[in-house]
C-alpha positions in Angstrom: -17.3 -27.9 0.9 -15.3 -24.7 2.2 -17.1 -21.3 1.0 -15.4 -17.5 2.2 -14.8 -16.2 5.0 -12.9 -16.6 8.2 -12.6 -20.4 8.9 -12.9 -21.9 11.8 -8.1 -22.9 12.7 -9.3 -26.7 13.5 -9.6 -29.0 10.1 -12.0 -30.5 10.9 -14.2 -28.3 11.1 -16.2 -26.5 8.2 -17.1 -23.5 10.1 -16.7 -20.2 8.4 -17.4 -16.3 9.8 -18.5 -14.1 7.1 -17.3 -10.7 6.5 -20.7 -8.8 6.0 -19.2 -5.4 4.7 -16.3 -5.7 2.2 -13.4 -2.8 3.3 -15.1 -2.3 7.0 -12.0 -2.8 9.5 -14.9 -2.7 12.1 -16.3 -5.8 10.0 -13.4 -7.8 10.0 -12.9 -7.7 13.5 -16.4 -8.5 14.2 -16.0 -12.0 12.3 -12.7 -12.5 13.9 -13.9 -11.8 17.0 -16.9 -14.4 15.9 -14.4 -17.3 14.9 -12.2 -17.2 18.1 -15.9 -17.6 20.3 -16.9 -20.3 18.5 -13.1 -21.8 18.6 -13.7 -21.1 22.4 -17.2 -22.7 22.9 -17.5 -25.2 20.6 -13.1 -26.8 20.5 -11.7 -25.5 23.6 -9.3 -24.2 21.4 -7.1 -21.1 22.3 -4.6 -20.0 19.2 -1.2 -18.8 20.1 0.4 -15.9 17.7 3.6 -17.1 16.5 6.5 -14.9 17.1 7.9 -13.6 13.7 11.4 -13.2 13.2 13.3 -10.5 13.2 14.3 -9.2 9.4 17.5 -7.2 8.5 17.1 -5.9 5.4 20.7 -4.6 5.2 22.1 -0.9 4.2 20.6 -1.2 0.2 17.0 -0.6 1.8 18.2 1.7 4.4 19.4 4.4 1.5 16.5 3.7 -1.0 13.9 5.3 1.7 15.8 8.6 0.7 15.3 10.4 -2.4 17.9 11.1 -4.5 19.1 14.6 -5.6 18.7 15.3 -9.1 21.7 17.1 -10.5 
């Protein structure tokens, strides 16, 4: 059974890299850091960032950034 944390990206595995202090950037990378060793060591297995797409979010959003003028 899966509990919190980071889990190890293969299935089957059951591997997971606590956070161990809630709102600490410098926390999170540390058990990030933790889970792509132990992918490293253990699987051989090197995760590749997907490239995200490219959103347009057309001229509506452009114009609600600015605030309106009140008359």
């Amino acid at each position: 059974m899966k509990s919190g944390g980071f889990p190890c990206r293969l299935v089957e595995c059951d591997v997971r890299f606590q956070v161990m202090q809630q709102g600490s950037m410098t926390a999170l990378l540390a058990a990030s850091a933790e889970r792509t060793e132990h992918e490293l060591s253990v699987h051989n297995y090197h995760h590749e960032k997907l490239e995200q797409p490219v959103r347009s979010y057309g001229a509506f959003s452009a114009g609600a950034s600015k605030a309106r003028k009140r008359e």
